[in-house]
N, C-alpha and C positions, 0 to 999 in steps of 0.2 A: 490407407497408405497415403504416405505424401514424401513429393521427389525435393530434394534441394534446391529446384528451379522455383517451387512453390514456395519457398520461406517468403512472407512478410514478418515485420512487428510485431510479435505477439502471441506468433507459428507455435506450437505444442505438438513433440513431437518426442514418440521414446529413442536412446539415446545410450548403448550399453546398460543397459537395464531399467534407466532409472529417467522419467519425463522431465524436460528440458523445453525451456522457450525462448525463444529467437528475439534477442534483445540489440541486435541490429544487427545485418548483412549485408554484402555487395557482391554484386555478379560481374566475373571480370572472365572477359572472353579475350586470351593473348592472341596474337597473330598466327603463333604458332601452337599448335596441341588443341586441346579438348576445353570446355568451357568449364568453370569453375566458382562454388561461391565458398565467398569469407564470411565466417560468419561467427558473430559472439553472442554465445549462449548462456543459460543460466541455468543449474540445476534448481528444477524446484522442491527437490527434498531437503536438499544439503545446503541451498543458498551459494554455492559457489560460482563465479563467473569464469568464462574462461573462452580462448576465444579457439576455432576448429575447420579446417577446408577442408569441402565437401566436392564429390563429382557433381555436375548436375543432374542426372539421371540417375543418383542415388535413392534407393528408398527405405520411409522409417515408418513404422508404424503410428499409429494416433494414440494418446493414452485414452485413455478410460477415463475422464475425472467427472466428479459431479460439482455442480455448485446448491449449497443451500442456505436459509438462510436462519440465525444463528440472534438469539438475543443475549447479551452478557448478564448473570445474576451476580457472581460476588467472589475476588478472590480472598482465598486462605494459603494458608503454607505449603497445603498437597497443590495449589496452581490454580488456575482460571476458569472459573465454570461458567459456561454458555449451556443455552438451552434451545433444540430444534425446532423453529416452528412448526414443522407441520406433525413429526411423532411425538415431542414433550419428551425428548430422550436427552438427558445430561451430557457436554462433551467437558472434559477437560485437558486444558493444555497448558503446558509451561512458560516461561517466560521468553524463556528463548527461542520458542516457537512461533512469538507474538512480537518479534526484534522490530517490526515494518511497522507494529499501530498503537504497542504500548503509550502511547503519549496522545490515545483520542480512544483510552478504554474508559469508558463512560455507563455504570449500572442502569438496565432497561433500553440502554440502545440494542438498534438491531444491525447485525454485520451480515457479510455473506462470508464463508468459509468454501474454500476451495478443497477436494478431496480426492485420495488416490488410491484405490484401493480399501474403501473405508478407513483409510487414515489423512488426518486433516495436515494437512500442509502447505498452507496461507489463507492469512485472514485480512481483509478487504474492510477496512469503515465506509460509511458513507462517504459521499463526495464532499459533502458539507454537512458542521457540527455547532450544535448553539451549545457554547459553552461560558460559563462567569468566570468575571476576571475576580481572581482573591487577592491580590498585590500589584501595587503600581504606585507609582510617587505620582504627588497631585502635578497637572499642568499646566502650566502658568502662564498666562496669553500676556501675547509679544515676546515670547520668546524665540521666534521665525520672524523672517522678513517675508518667505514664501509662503507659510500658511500647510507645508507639507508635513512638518515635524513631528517625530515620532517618538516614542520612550518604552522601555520594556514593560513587559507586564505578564504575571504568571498566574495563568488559568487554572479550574479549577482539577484536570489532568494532572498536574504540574508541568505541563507545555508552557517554557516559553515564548513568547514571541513579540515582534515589536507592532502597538498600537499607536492611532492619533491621540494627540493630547488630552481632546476633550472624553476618553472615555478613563471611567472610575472606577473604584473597588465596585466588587456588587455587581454590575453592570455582563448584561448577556451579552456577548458576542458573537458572530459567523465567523467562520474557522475555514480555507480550503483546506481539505487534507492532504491534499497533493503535494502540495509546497509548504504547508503550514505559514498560510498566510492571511490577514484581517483581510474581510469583504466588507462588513457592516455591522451597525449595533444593530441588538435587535432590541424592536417595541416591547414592553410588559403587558 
């Protein structure tokens, strides 16, 4: 069990049926009456946000979820098929299941999948993805007076995103997935 007093960042907590995490809150104690937290949550089945005051000495259960971890083989038209590390048991899922990472689904990577009830319902890339650029317009030096310049460039996800000049077709890149933003090239 966990009271409303307890929500951090990140909190997991069931929720009218269905586990829900705490995607920021404020404890606001008035002068007058009982204390109280605001708090905006997120369904994690359904993906909806919304925001919900709580007593503080309310209590919710903890879900159940597992985390494991998950390598992508290959989509087709039935959907996405991963494969579990540790049983070699197939999962597949749909697209719209996969709204947070399609743009760093990469064959032979490995993800972790979050689960609820033995059903998968978020999937997590790594933190960082070496990925090649297949498009970019070459860069053409002095084209900055700073030296910061950047031009687009579409990897081989079909992510775009904006790189430094000096990198070229071909060319591996580091990817955050967080932000989907350039760290560095990488060496061959």
């Amino acid at each position: 069990m966990i009271t409303a007093s307890e929500f951090r960042k990140g909190s997991k907590f069931i929720y009218n049926g269905d586990p829900h995490a705490v995607v920021d809150f404020q404890h606001v104690k008035p002068g007058k009456g009982g204390a109280f937290v605001r708090t905006k949550m997120k369904n994690l089945i359904s993906g909806s946000i919304y925001e919900e005051t709580f007593r503080t000495e309310e209590k919710f259960k903890r879900p159940d979820l597992q985390y494991k971890d998950v390598q992508f083989l290959y989509n087709d038209a039935e959907g996405y098929h991963f494969m579990d590390q540790e049983s070699y048991e197939q999962i597949s899922l749909k697209l719209d299941q996969l709204s947070d990472v399609k743009d760093f689904l990469k064959e032979e990577t490995v993800y972790r999948v979050l689960s609820y009830e033995d059903n998968p319902i978020e999937i997590t890339p790594p933190l960082f993805m070496e990925l090649e650029v297949t498009e970019t317009v070459p860069g053409i030096r002095g084209d900055t007076a700073q030296g910061r310049a950047t031009k687009p460039a579409t990897l081989e996800t079909g992510l775009a995103i904006q790189v430094p000049l000096f990198v070229n077709e071909g060319d591996k890149i580091k990817v955050d997935t967080r932000d989907s933003k350039y760290i560095e090239r990488v060496k061959n």
